[in-house]
C-alpha positions as CSV (number, residue, x, y, z in Angstrom):
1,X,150.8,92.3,81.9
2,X,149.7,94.5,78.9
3,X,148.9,98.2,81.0
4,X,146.0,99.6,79.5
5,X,147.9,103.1,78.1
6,X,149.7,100.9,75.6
7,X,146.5,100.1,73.8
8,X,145.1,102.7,71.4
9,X,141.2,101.6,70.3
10,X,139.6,103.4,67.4
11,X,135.8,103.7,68.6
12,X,133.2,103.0,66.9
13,X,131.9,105.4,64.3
14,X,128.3,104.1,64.3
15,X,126.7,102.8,67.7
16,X,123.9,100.4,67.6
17,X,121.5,100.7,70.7
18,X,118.6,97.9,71.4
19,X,115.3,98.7,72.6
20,X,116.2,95.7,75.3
21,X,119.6,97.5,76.4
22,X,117.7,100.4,77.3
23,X,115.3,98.6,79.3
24,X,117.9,96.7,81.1
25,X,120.1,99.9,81.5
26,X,117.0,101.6,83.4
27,X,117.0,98.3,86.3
28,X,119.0,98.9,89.1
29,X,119.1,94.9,90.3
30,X,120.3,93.7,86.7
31,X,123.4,93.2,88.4
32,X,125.3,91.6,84.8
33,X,124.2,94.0,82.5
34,X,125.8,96.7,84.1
35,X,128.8,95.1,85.5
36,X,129.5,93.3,81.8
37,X,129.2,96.4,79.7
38,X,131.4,98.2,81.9
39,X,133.9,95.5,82.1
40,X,137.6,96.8,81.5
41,X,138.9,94.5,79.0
42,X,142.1,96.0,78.7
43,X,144.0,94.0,81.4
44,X,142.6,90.9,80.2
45,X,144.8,91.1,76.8
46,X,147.8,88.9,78.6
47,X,145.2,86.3,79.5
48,X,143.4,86.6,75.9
49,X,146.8,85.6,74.8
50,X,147.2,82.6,77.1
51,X,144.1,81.3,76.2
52,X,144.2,81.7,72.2
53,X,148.2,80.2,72.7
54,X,146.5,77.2,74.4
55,X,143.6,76.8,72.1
56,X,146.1,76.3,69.3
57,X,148.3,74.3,71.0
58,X,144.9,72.0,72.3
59,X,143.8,71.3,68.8
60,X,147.3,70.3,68.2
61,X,147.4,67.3,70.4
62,X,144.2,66.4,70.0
63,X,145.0,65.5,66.4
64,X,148.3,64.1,67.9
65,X,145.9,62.0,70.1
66,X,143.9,60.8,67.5
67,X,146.9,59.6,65.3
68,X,148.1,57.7,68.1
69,X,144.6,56.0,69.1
70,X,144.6,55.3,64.9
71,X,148.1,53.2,65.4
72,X,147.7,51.5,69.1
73,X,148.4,48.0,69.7
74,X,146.9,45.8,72.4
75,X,149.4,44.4,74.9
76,X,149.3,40.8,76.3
77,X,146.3,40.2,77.9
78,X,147.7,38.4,80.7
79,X,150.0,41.7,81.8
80,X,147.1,43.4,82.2
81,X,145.7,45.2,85.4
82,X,142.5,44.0,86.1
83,X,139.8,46.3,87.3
84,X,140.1,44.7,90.9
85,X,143.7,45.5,91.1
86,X,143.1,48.7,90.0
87,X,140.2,49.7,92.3
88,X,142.4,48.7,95.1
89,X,145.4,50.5,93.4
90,X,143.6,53.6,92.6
91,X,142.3,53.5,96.5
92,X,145.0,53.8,97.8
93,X,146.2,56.6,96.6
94,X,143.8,59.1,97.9
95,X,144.9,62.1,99.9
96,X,142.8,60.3,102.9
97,X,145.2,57.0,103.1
98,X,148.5,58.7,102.0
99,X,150.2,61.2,104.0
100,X,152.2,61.9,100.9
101,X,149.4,63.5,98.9
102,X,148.7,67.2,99.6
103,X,145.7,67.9,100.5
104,X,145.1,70.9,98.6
105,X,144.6,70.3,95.0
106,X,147.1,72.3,92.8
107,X,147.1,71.7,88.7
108,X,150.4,71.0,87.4
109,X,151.6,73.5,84.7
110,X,151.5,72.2,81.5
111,X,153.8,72.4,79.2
112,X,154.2,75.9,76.7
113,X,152.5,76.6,74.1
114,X,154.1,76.6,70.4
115,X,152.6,79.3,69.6
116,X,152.5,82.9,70.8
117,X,150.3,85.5,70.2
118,X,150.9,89.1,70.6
119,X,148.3,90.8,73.3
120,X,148.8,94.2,72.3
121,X,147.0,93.0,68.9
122,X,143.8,91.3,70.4
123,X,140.7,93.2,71.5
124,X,136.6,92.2,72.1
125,X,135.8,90.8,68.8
126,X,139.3,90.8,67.4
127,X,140.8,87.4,67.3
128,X,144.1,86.2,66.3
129,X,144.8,85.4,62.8
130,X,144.8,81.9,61.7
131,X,146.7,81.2,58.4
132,X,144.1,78.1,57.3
133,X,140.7,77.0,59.3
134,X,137.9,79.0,60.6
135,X,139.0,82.0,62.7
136,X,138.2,81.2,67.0
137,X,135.5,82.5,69.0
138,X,136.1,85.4,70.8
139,X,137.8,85.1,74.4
140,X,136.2,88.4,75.6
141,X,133.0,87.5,74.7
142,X,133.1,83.3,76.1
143,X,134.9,84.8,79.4
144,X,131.9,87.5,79.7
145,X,129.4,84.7,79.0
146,X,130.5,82.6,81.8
147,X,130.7,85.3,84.1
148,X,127.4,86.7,83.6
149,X,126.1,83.6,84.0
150,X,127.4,83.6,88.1
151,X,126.1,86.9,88.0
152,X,122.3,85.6,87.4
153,X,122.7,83.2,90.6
154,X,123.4,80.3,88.5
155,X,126.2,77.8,88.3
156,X,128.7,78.8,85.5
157,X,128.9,75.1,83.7
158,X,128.9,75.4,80.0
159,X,125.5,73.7,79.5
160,X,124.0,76.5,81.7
161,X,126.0,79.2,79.7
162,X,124.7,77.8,76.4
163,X,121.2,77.9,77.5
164,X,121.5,81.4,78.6
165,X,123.2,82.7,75.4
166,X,120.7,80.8,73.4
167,X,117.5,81.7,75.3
168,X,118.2,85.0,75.9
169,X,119.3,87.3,72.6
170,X,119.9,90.4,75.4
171,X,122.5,88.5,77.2
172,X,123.8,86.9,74.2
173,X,124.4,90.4,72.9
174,X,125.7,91.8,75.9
175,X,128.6,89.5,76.0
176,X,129.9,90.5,72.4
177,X,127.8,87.6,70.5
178,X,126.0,87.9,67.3
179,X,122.8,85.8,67.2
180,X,123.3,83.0,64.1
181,X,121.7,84.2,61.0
182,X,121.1,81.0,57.9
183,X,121.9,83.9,54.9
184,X,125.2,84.9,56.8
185,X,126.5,81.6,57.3
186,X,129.8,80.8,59.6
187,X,130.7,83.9,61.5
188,X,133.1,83.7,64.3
189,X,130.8,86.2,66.4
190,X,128.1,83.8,66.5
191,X,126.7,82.6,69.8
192,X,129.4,79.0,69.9
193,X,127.8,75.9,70.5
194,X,127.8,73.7,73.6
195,X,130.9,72.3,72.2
196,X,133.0,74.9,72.6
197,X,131.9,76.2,75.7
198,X,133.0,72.9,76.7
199,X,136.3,73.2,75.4
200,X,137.0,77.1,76.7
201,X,136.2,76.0,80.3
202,X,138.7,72.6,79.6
203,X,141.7,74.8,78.7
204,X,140.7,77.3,81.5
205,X,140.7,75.3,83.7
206,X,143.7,73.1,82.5
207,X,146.1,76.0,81.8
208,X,144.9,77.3,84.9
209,X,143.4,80.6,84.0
210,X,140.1,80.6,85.5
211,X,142.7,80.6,88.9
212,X,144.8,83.7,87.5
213,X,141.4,85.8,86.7
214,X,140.7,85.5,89.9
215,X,144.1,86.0,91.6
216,X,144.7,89.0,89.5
217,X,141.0,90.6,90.3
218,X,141.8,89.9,94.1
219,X,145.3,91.7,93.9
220,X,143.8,94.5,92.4
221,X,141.2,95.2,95.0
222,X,143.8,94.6,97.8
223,X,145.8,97.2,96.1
224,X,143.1,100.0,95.3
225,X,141.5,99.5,98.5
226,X,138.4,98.0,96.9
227,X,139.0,95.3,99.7
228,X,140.2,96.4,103.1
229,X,142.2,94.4,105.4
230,X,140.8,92.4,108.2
231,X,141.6,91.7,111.7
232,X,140.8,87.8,111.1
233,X,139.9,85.4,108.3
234,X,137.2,83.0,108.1
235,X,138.3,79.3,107.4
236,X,135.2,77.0,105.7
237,X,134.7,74.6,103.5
238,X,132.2,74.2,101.0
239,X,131.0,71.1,98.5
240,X,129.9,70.5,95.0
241,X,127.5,67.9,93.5
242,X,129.5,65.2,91.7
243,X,127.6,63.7,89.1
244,X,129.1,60.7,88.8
245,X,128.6,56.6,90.0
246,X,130.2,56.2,93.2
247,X,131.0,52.3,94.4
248,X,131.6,50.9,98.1
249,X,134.9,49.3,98.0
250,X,136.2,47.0,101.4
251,X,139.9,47.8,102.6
252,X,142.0,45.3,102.8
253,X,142.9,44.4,106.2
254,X,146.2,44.6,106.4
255,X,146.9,44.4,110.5
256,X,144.4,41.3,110.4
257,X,145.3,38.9,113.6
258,X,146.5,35.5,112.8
259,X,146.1,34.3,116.4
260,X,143.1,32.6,117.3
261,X,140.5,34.9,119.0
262,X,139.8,34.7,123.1
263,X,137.5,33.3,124.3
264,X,133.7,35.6,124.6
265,X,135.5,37.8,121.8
266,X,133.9,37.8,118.3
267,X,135.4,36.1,115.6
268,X,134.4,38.3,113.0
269,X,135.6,41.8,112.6
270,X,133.3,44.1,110.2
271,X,135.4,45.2,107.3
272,X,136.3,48.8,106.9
273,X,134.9,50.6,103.8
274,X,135.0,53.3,102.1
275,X,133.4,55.4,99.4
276,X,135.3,55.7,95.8
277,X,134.5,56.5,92.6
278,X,134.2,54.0,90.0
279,X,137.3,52.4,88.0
280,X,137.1,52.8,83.9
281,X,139.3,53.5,81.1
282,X,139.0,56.8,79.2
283,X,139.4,54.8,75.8
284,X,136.5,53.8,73.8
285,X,138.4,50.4,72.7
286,X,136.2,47.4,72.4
287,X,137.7,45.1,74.9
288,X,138.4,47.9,77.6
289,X,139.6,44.8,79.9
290,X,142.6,43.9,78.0
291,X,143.4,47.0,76.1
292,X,146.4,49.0,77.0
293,X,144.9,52.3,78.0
294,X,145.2,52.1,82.4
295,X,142.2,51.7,84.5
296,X,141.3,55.6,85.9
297,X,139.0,57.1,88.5
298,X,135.8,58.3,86.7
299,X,136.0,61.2,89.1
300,X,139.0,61.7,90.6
301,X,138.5,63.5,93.9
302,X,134.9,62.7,94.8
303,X,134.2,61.1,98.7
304,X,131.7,61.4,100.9
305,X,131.1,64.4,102.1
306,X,129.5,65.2,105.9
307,X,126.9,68.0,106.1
308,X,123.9,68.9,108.7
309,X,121.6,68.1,105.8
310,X,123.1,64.8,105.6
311,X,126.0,62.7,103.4
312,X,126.9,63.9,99.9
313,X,128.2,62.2,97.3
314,X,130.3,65.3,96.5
315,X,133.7,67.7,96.1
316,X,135.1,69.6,98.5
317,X,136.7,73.1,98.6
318,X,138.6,75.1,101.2
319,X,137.8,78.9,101.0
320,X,139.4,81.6,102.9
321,X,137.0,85.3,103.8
322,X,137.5,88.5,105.7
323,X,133.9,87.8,107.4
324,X,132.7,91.8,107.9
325,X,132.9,92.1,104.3
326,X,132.0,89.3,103.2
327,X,134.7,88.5,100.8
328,X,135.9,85.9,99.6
329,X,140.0,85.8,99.2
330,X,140.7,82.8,98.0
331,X,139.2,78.9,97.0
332,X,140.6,75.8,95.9
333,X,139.3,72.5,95.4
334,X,140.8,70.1,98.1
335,X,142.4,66.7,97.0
336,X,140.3,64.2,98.5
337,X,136.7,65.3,99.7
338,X,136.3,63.0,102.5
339,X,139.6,64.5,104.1
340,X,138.3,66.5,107.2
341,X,137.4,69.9,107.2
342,X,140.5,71.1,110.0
343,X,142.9,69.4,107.2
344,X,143.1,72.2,104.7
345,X,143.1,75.1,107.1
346,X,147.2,75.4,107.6
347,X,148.4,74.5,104.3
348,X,145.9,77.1,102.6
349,X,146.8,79.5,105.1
350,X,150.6,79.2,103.3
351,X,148.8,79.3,100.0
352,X,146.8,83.0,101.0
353,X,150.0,84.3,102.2
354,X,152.2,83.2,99.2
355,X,149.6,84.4,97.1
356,X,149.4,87.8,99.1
357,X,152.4,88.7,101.0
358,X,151.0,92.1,102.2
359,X,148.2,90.0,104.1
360,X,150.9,87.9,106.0
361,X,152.6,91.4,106.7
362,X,149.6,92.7,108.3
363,X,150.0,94.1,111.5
364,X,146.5,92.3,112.9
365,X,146.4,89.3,110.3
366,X,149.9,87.8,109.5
């Protein structure tokens, strides 16, 4: 962590004010403006550095990935899994019909970056320096776009954050963008396109830094008493749309009777069935059936999800709360969303306390 004493910031001689940051200064409920220009960006830098480390190192096996789609050969037709066999496979292997699968869903650490940055050199609008290509958009800036967005009351997916920054110059501005001008050409302040909105929240969320933000934001209002203690915490769970096919697969029966069947009692037994996403390859190969990239979930995780409104097609997420306040500790997505609700309650209990050991210590709480 880079402590915010170490970094020395020349301000600006010559401040620019817009006739739309005044207005917006002078509304009390514009929640974002306010909390986004005030925004400490200091103890962000180690992230900044994460992030830019992981950018570099993202590009680099994507080209990596490329080479080796360019020189793929297809196996033997005959060895390969069919999509049935993988369906079934794929099945079971949910956290709902294996005991061994958590049920918590934790991202594996990938592997470190070849690359390292130096924090105590990055700053809003200060990127790394790249020794050849076009210089990367600013992490300050993408991380305040996506955050503002959750500020407005809307979800922060990157095709909602691009419509934001590109339909509103205010906000756009606000989060440390410059709005694209044809006589400047390329400048790396520039609002970014869809694209790389895409890509930020990918390696966020792959290197795991959307969870650290949080985790370090949580600490740090335990610790100043932003957040007090509670006698109790709330256990719920909540869900998320997947937008993706779903397809009704039949189990297999495995505990079938051979004997013949008395006499009065049915001899048909309705199969058991179950919700799963739908089986494809992540290839764009023209014969998908036989080439040798393996059959996938389309969206691993998704299930059926039981609600008072009804069933939804949906992910699941266990979240943690001290309920007076209203504040929400901690969230993560659950393996498996048709895995009961009671399921996640113990093992993220565990995760709180590991995460928080003064909340495990607490007199009323641990």
């Amino acid at each position: 962590m880079i402590h915010a004493e170490n970094l020395e910031v020349q301000p600006p001689l010559i401040h620019v004010v817009q006739s739309d940051d005044l207005y917006l200064q002078n509304q009390a409920d514009v929640l974002w403006f306010d909390v986004l220009r005030k925004l400490d960006w200091r103890p962000l830098v180690g992230l900044a550095a994460r992030y830019y480390d992981a950018l570099y190192q993202f590009n680099e096996d994507q080209a990596q990935a490329h080479r080796e789609r360019a020189a793929q050969v297809l196996q033997d037709p005959t060895q390969a899994e069919s999509k049935q066999e993988a369906t079934i496979r794929l099945l079971f292997e949910r956290a709902t019909l294996r005991d061994a699968v958590p049920i918590l869903h934790e991202r594996d650490a990938s592997a470190e970056p070849q690359m390292r940055v130096n924090p105590a050199t990055l700053r809003p609008g200060q990127p790394p320096v790249r020794l050849a290509g076009k210089a990367p958009k600013c992490f300050f800036a993408m991380l305040n776009a996506f955050l503002g967005v959750m500020l407005r009351g809307r979800v922060p997916e990157p095709e909602i954050v691009h419509e934001e920054l590109t339909s509103n110059p205010a906000f756009a501005r606000t989060c440390g963008f410059t709005l694209p001008d044809a006589r400047c050409g390329y400048r790396q302040s520039d609002v970014p396109g869809l694209r790389k909105l895409e890509q930020f929240d990918q390696i966020m969320t792959a290197r795991r830094l959307w969870g650290e933000a949080a985790l370090e934001q949580v600490r740090r209002n335990l610790r100043e008493g932003r957040v007090q203690s509670e006698a109790a915490v709330v256990h719920d769970t909540t869900h998320y749309p997947a937008f993706s096919s779903m397809q009704v697969v039949e189990l297999p029966d495995a505990n079938a009777e051979t004997a013949p069947p008395k006499q009065g009692q049915k001899t048909s037994k309705k199969p058991k069935r179950k919700s799963h996403p739908k089986t494809t390859k992540s290839c764009r190969c023209k014969d998908r059936k036989s080439c040798r990239h393996p059959w996938v979930n389309a969206d691993d995780g998704a299930g059926t999800v039981a609600k008072s409104t009804g069933l939804h097609w949906a992910h699941k997420a266990s979240t943690l709360a001290f309920p007076g306040q209203e504040i929400l500790l901690d969230a993560v997505a659950m393996s498996d969303a048709a895995s009961h609700d009671s399921q996640s309650l113990t093992p993220h209990l565990e995760r709180l306390f590991e995460r928080h050991p003064d909340l495990e210590r607490h007199p009323r709480l641990g």
